[in-house]
C-alpha positions as CSV (number, residue, x, y, z in Angstrom):
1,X,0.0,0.0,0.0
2,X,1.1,3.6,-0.4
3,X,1.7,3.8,3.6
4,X,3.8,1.1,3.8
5,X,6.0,2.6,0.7
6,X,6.1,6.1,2.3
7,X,7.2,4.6,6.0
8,X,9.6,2.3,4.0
9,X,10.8,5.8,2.2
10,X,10.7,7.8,5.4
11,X,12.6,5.0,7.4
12,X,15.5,4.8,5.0
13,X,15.8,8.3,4.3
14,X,14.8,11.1,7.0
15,X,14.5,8.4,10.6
16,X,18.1,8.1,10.6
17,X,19.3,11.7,9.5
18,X,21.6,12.7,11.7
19,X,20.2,16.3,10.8
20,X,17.0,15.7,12.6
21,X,18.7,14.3,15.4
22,X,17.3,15.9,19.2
23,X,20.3,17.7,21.1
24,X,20.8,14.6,23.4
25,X,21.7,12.8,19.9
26,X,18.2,10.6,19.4
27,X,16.9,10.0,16.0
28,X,13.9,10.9,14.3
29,X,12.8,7.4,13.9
30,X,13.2,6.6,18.0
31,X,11.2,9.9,19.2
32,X,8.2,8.7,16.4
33,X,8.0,5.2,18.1
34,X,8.4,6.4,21.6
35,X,5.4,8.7,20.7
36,X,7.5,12.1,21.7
37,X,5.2,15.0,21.2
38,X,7.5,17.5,21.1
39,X,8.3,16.7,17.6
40,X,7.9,19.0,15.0
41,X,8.9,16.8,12.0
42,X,7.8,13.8,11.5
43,X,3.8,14.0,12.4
44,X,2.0,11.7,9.5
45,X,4.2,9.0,10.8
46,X,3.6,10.0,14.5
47,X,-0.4,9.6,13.4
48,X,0.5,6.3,11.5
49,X,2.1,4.5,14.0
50,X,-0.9,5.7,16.6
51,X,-3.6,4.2,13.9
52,X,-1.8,1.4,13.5
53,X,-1.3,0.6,17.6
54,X,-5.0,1.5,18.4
55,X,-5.9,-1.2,15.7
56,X,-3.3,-3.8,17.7
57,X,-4.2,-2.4,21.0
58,X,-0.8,-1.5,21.5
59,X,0.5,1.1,24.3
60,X,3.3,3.6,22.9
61,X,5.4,1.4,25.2
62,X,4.7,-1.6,23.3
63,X,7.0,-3.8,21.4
64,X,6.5,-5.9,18.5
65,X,7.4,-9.3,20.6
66,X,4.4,-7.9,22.7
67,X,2.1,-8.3,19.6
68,X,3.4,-12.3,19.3
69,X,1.6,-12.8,22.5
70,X,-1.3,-14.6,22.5
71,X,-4.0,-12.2,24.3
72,X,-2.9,-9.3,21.7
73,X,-4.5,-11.7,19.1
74,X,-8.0,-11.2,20.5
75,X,-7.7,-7.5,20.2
76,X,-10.8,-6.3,18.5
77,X,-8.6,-5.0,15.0
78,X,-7.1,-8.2,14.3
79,X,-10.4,-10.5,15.6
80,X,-12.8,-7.9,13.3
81,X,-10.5,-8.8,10.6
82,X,-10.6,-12.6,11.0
83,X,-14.6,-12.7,11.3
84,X,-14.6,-10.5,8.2
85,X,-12.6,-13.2,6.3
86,X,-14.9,-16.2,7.8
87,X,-18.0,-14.3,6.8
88,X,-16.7,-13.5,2.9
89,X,-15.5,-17.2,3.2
90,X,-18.8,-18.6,4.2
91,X,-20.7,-16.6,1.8
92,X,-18.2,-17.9,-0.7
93,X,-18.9,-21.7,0.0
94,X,-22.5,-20.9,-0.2
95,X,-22.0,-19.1,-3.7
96,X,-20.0,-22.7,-4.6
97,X,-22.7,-25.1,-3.4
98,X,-25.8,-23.0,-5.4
99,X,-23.5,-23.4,-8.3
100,X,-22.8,-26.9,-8.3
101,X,-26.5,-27.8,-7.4
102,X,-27.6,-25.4,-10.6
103,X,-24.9,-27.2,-12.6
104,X,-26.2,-30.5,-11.5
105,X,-29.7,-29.9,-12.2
106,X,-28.7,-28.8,-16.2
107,X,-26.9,-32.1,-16.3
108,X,-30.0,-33.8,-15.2
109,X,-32.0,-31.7,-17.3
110,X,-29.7,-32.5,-20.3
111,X,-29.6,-36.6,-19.6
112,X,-31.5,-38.9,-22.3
113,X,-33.8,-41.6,-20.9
């Protein structure tokens, strides 16, 4: 998605700078994920990374090996998702089923005695 090729882009190019360094020598890319808000670069990726961790339930002090663990699964981003899938999934098998019973009546239809 574009988001993902702009944070890619901004990770590689500005997070690191050692232009945009704070004067105790932190990067850009560390203040973003430890959700400093005296920043006054950097804000899409502040509000990014915010979306993104109120989807996963995630604190600012969160980690991604937090996210492995097994209750973060069940939060209500991720488990929305998944019953969106099985719904589209079960509509999908029922779409497959009506299709192969039509397909099996024009077979019948088309038998000779």
């Amino acid at each position: 998605s574009a988001n993902a090729a702009a944070a890619s882009t901004w990770r590689h190019s500005v997070a690191h700078d050692h232009t945009f360094m704070d004067s105790a020598r932190v990067s850009l890319a560390t203040r973003v994920c430890a959700g400093d808000a005296s920043l006054i670069y950097s804000n899409g990726q502040s509000s990014l990374l915010s979306q993104i961790n109120t989807y996963l339930e995630l604190s600012a002090d969160s980690t991604a090996e937090n996210y492995l663990q097994p209750q973060s699964f069940l939060a209500s981003g991720p488990l929305l998702c998944l019953m969106c899938i099985m719904l589209w999934l079960l509509f999908m098998l029922n779409e497959l089923r009506s299709n192969f019973a039509s397909m099996e009546a024009v077979l019948k239809i088309m038998e000779i005695p």
